[in-house]
N, C-alpha and C positions, 0 to 999 in steps of 0.2 A: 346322627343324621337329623335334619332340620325339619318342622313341622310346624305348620299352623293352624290344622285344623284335625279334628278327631274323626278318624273314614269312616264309612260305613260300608259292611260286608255283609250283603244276603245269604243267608244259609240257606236257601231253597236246595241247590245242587248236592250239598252236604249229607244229604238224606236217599240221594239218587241212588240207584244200583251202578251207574255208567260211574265207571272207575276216573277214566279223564275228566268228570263235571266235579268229583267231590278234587279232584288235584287242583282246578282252576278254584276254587274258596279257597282251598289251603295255601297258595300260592299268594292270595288278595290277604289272607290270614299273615302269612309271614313277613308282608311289606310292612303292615301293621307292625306287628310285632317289633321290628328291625328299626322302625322311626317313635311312633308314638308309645308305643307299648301297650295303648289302649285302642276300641275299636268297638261302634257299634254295631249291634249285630241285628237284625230284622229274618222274616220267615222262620223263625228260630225253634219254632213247635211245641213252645209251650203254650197252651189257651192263654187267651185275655182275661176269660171269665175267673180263671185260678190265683191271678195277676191281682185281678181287680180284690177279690177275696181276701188275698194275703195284704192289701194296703187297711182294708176293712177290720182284720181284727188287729193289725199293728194301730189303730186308731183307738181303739176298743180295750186294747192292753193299756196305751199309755192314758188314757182313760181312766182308769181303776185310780182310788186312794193312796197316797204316798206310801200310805202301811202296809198295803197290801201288796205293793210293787219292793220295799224294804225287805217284807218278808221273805221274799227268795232273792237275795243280793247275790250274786256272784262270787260275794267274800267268801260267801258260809259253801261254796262251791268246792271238790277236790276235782273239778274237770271243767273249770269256766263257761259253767251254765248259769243264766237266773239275769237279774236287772243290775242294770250299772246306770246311778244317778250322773244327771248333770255335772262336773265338773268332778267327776273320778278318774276320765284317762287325759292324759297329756299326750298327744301324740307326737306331738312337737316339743323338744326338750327345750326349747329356745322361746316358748310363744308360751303364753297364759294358758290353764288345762283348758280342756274342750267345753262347746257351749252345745252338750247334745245328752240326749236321755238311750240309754237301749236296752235291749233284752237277746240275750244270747242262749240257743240251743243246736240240737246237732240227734247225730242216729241216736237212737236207746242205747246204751249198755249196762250193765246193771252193774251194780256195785261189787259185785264179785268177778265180774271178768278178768280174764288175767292181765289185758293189759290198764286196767281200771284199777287193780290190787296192785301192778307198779306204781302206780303215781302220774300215767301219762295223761296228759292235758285234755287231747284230744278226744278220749274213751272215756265216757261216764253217765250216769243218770241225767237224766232234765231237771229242773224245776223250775213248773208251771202252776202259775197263780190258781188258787180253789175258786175262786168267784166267775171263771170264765170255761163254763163246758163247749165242748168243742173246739175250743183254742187247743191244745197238742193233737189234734187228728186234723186242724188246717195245716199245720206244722211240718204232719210227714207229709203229709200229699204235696208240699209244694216241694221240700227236700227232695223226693222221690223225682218228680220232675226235672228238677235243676240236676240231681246226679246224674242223668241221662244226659239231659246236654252237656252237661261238665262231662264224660266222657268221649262224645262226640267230639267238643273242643280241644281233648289233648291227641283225639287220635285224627284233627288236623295241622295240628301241633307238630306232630310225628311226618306226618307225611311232606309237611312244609321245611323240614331237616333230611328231607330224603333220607327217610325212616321207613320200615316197614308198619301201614298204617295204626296195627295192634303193637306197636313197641311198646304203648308203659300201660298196655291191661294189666298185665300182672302186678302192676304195681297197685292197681287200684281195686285190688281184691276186697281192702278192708281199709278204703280211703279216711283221710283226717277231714272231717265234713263243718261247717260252721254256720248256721245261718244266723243272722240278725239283722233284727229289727231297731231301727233309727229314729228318731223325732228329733227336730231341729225347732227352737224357738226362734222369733224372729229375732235379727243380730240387733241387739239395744243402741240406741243412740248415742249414750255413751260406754259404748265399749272400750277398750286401751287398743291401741294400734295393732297389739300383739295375739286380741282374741281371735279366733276362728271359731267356724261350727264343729269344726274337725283340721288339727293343725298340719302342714307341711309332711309329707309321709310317705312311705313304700310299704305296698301288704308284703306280707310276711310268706305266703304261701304261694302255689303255683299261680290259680290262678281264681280270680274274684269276675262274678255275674253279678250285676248291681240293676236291680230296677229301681229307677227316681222318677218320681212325682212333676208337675210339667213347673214347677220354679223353678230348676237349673239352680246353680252354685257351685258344681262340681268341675272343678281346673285342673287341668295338668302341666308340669313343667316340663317348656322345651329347653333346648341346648343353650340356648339365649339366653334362658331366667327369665323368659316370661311365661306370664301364666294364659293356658289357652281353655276356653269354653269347654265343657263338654255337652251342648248344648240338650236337651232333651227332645227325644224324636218320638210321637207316638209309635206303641206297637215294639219296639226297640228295650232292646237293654243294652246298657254298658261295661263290656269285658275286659280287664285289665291284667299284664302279669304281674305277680307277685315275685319276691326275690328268688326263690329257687330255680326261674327260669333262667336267669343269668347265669348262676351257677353250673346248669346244666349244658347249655349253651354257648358255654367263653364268652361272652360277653356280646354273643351275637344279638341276640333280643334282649329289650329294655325294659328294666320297671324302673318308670319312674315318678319320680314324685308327683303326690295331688295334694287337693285342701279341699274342704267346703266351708263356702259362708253363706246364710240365708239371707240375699240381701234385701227380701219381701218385709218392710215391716209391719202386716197386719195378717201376715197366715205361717202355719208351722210349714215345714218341712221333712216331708217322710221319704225314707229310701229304706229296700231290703237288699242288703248286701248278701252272697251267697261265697262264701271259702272252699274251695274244692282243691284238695291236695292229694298226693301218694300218701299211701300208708305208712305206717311212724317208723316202720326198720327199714324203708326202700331207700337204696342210693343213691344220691346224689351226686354227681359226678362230671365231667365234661363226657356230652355224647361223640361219640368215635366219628361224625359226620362235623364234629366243630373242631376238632383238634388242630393245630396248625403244627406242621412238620418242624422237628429241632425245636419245640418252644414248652416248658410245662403251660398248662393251664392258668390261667389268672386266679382259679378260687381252689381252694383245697378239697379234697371230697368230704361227705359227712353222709350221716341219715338222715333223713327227712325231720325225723323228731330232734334231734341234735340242733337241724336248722332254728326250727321252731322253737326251743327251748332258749335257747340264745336269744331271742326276738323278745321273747317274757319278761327274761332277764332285763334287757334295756328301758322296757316300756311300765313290769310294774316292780320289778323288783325280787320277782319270785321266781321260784322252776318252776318247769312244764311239766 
């Protein structure tokens, strides 16, 4: 379905107790979903001030000394936590690697949890730079937040497949959580036709809350092959699905392709992207409200982590 511009969805009603107000968002949720994939969201109940905080120490982080940002690389990671320099992911297999710096963490688990002691991606320690106290306690309290709304979001999710509104609690008992943080340099004058700030792409998981800074950069591809704004709204965030929702879905809702390029050339570029997924044994599968009569599904069932692991694979080359 065709689209030219990126909606906007107040989640004021979402919150209501009146059953018919949260079904009219879910409803404004799934046109969304069905056309762009993406969707801004406003009244959304996280503070500004928690907002504003979390740009401040992603400011503050990328800030610190190359050495001191090296020191916890994500390489030396068994659960993709820690800093990933400039030009380590390609997210585009076809385009130059990315023109972006970040830092990736997620809930605590310790090094001995069980699903930490398999090797799953998702489950693991942090690591957080020594020179910056009270960086991992801005960390949880914003996580803490966004896991609220990210549940809110799939259980309009739900309701927008003529779901029973709690259909994937259970799945998000012990969800696969991601947050990071982004810096974007400005795009160099002579960059190659083929760099981005972040190349051609589909997230990997359900689904992505992305707060960006008021540059803009951030496109999505419609059915055309053109690329359309996501334009920056104050007060707003930008929600996206990730590929499990198709999965889910038969192909009813869309993830589809974004990029960013910073085309500001004298200020960076900060976005906190937020990954919020089912937990790593939940199934994925077509939901019984997408099935179409006499036909199998379009995608084969898997687990959540399975999805996810497969994605790793493409992008660095390792398991999950």
């Amino acid at each position: 379905m065709m689209f030219d511009t990126i909606p906007l969805v107040d989640l004021a009603d979402a919150f209501d107790g009146d059953p018919a107000r949260r079904l009219r968002v879910a409803r404004e949720v799934g046109k969304a979903c069905a056309t762009a994939g993406f969707f801004l969201i406003g009244n959304h109940g996280v503070p500004a001030a928690l907002v504003a905080d979390q740009y401040d120490w992603a400011q503050r982080f990328f800030d610190l000394p190359a050495a001191e940002k090296r020191a916890i690389s994500l390489v030396g990671s068994t659960a993709g936590r820690g800093y990933e320099a400039i030009g380590e992911q390609q997210l585009d297999e076809n385009s130059a690697p990315d023109l972006k710096e970040s830092f990736y963490c997620g809930i605590e688990h310790p090094a001995d949890h069980p699903y930490a002691l398999a090797g799953l991606n998702a489950y693991g320690p942090n690591r957080y730079p020594a020179g910056l106290p009270g960086f991992a306690a801005q960390m949880d309290r914003y996580i803490a937040a966004q896991t609220a709304l990210g549940t809110t979001l799939m259980r309009l999710l739900a309701l927008s497949l003529d779901l029973d509104e709690r259909y994937f609690d259970p799945m998000l008992d012990n969800p696969m959580i991601t947050l990071r943080l982004l810096r974007y340099p400005p795009h160099p004058a002579n960059a190659r036709p083929d760099q981005f700030g972040a190349g051609a792409h589909t997230d990997w998981g359900a689904i992505t809350v992305l707060a960006q800074d008021d540059l803009g950069g951030l496109e999505v591809m419609n059915p055309a092959g053109r690329w359309i704004p996501a334009t920056p709204m104050p007060g707003t965030f930008v929600v996206n699905l990730g590929d499990m929702i198709p999965r889910w879905t038969n192909g009813r809702y869309r993830s589809n392709p974004h990029r960013v390029v910073n085309r500001d050339a004298g200020r960076e570029r900060y976005s906190v992207p937020f990954f919020f997924g089912p937990s790593y044994h939940s199934r994925v599968e077509c939901l019984p409200t997408c099935r179409v009569a006499g036909a199998e599904p379009l995608y084969p069932p898997c687990s959540a982590g399975e999805h996810l692991a497969e994605m790793y694979r493409k992008t660095y080359g390792i398991a999950a």
